[in-house]
ZAMARGU-4260 file (C-alpha; in steps of 0.2 Angstrom, whole numbers, plus 5000, padded with zeros to 4 digits):
<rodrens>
0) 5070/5145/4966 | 5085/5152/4972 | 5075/5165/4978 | 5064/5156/4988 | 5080/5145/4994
5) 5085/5164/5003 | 5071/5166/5009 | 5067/5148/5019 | 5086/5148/5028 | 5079/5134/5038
10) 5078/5122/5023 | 5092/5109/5022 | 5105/5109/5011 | 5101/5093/5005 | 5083/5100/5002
15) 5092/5117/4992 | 5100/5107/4980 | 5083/5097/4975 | 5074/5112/4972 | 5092/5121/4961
20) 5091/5105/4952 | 5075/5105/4951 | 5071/5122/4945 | 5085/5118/4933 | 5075/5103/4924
25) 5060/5116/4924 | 5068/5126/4914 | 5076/5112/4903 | 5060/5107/4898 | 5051/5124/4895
30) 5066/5126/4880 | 5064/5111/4874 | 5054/5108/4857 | 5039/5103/4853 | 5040/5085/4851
35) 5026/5081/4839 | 5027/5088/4821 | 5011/5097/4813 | 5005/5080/4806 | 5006/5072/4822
40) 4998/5088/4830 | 4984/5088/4817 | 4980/5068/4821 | 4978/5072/4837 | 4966/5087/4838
45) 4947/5080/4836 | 4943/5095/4827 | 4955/5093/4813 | 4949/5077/4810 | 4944/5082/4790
50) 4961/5089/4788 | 4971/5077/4794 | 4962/5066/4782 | 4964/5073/4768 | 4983/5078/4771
55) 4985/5059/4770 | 4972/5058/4756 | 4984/5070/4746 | 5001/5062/4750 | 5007/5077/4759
60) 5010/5069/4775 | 5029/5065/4775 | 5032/5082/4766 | 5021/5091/4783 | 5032/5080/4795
65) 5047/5085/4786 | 5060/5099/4795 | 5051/5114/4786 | 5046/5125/4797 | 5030/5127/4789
70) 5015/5138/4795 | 4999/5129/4792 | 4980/5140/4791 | 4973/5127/4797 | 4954/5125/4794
75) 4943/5114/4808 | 4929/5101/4804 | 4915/5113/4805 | 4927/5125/4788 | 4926/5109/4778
80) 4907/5107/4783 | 4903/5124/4778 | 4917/5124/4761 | 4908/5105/4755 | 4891/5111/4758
85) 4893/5128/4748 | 4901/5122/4733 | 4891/5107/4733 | 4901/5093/4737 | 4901/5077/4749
90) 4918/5072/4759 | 4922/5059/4747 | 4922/5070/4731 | 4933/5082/4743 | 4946/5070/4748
95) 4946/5061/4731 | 4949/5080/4721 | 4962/5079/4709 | 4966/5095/4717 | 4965/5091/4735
100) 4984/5093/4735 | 4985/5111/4727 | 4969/5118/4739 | 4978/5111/4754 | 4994/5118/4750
105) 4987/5136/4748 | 4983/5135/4767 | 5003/5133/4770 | 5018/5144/4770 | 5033/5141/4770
110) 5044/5147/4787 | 5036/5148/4806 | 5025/5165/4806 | 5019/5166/4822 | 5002/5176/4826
115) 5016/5191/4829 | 5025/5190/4814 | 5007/5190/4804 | 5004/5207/4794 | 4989/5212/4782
120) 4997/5209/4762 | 4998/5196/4749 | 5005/5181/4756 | 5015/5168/4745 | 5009/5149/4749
125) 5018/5132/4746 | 5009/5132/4728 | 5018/5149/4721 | 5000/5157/4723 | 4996/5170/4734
130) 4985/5175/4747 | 4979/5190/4755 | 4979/5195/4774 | 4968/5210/4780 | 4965/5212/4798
135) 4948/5223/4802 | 4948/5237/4812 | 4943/5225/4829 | 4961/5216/4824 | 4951/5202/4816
140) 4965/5193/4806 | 4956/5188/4788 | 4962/5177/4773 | 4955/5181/4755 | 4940/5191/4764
145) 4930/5177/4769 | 4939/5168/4782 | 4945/5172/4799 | 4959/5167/4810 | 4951/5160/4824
150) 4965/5154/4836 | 4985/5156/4832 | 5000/5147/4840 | 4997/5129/4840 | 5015/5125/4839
155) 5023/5108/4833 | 5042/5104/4831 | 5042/5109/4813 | 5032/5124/4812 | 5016/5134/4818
160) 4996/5130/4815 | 4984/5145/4816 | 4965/5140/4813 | 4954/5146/4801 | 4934/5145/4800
165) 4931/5143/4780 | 4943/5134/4769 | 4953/5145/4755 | 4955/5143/4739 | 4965/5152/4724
170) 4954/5165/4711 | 4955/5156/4695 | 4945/5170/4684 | 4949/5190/4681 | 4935/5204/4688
175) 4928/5203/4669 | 4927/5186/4669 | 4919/5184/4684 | 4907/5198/4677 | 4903/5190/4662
180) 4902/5174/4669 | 4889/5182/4682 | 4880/5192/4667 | 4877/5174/4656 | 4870/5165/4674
185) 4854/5157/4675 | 4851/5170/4687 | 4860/5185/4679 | 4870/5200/4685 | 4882/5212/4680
190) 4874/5212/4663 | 4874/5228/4660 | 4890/5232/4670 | 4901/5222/4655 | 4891/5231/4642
195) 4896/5249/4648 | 4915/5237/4651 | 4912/5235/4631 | 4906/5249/4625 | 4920/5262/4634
200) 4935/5248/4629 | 4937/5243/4646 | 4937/5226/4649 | 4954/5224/4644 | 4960/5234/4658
205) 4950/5225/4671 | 4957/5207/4664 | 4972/5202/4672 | 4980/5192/4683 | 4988/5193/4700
210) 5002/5206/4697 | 4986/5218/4695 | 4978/5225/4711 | 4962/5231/4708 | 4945/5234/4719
215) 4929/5238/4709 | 4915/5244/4717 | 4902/5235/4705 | 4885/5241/4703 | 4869/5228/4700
220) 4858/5231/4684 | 4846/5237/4695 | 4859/5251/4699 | 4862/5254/4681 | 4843/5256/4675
225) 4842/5270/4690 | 4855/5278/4681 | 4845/5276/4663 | 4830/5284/4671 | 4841/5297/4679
230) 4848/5302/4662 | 4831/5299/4651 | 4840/5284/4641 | 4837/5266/4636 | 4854/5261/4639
235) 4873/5261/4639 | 4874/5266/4620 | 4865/5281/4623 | 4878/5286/4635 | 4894/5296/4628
240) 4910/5288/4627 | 4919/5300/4637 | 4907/5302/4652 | 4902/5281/4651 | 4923/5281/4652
245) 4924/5293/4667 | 4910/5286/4677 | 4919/5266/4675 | 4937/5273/4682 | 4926/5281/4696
250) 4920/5264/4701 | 4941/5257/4702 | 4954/5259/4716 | 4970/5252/4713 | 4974/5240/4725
255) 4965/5225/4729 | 4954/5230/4748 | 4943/5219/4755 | 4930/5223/4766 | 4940/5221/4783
260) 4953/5234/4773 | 4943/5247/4772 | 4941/5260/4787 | 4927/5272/4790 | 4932/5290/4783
265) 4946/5285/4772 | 4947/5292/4756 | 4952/5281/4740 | 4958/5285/4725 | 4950/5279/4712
270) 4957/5277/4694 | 4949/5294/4688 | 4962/5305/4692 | 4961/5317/4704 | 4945/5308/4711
275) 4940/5299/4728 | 4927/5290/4738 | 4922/5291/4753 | 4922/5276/4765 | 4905/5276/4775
280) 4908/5260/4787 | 4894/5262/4800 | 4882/5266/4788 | 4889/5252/4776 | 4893/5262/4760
285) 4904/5269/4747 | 4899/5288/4744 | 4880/5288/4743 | 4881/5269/4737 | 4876/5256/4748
290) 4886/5240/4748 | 4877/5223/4749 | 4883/5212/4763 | 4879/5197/4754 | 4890/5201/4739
295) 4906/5206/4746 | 4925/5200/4744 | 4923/5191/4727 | 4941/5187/4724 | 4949/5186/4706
300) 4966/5185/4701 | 4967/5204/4699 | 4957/5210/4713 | 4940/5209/4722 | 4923/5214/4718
305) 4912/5224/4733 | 4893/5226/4725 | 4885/5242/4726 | 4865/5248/4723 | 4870/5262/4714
310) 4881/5271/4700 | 4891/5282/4706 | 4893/5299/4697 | 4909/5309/4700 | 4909/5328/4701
</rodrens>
């Protein structure tokens, strides 16, 4: 303003001192605060509407307009719609969970990360459990692999609200759990998977919680009865120890990637020593392995599970 205050000599003094002032109050109000807290913000926002509902439903509403700062993931209507409809559930049963509370609480942390301050890495929320950040190679921030940051920076006075498109939730099962759990489905998978886990004493090593950081490239049965044929066997007991052993640690990388973590060309080192894979990301695969789409990013407490078509065999 002062600027232009040089510039128009011709303006009156009385008319100079409006605009000082004036630009002063401008700039008054650009520092000031916002002046609704993230429940108020969430209230207002139509496309919150679920959230701020079942904030209230979960008696976390004076605690979220409280001084904090907090940094809400915020997911909209259309993440709830999608999160009710895969696990089964209707909007009642959601807001009247005994463990509304602790699944909203994973979507909060405690401080005010702005979209800036965000970095790929395990992430601890209000409920002492963590969650993991990746950011794809397009810069696509993710949470747990399966949902995405889809606008950041909606600031209240006590903290920050970056929207998510899928509801999160905390693993409650290891990778073997989940295996054997799959392997005993109606639908089964992974059957053979935990008996080659059994037979070369592994299963222990891939049950754990989430100090462990493990990625396991999982074959299907199918995969697993290529193999068989391969090696003119009927199974997993024909197989010796040593090589069934060798060939399980091939299929492990520890750390815990997901999907958007992995880079095309990279090389990761595998639990066998001295042995890599290869990350094919246009072509979708892991050394001659193809990954299925559909069964990426299954989160357990130690890790996650990316599903392969075939065994992998190291040199």
């Amino acid at each position: 303003m002062k600027i232009k205050a040089w510039r128009y000599l011709s303006l009156s003094l009385a008319l100079l001192v409006t605009m000082v002032f004036s630009s002063c109050d401008d700039q008054d109000d650009d520092m000031m605060p916002e002046s609704d807290n993230i429940v108020e913000v969430l209230g207002e926002d139509p496309n919150f509407s679920i959230l701020a509902s079942a904030v209230v439903a979960a008696e976390l509403d004076d605690d979220l307009s409280g001084t904090g700062p907090f940094t809400v993931f915020a997911p909209t209507n259309t993440a709830f719609g999608d999160f009710i409809s895969d696990k089964g559930l209707t909007a009642e049963a959601l807001l009247g969970s005994a463990d509304l509370a602790d699944i909203l609480s994973y979507h909060v942390v405690s401080g005010n990360v702005t979209s800036s301050e965000v970095e790929a890495g395990a992430v601890n929320s209000l409920t002492g459990e963590k969650f993991y950040i990746s950011v794809d190679p397009d810069g696509g921030v993710w949470i747990n692999g399966n949902s995405m940051v889809t606008a950041v920076d909606q600031m209240a006075n006590n903290g920050v609200i970056h929207t998510l498109d899928y509801v999160i939730t905390a693993p409650t099962k290891s990778i073997a759990e989940i295996a054997v759990e799959s392997s005993t489905a109606s639908t089964p998978e992974f059957t053979q998977l935990v008996a080659a886990l059994t037979r070369a004493g592994l299963v222990e090593a891939v049950s754990g919680g989430s100090d462990d950081d493990l990625t396991v490239f999982a074959p299907t049965d199918a995969a697993f009865q290529d193999l068989y044929d391969a090696l003119g066997v009927s199974g997993v007991d024909e197989i010796d120890v040593e090589l069934l052993t060798d060939v399980l640690t091939y299929h492990v990388v520890p750390a815990r990637a997901f999907s958007q973590d992995l880079r095309d060309g990279a090389s990761l080192p595998t639990l066998l020593e001295g042995k890599n894979l290869t990350v094919d990301l246009p072509g979708l695969m892991i050394n001659e392995s193809s990954l299925v789409p559909s069964m990426l990013n299954i989160h357990a407490t130690n890790g996650v599970i990316h599903v392969i078509d075939q065994v992998m065999l190291p040199e």
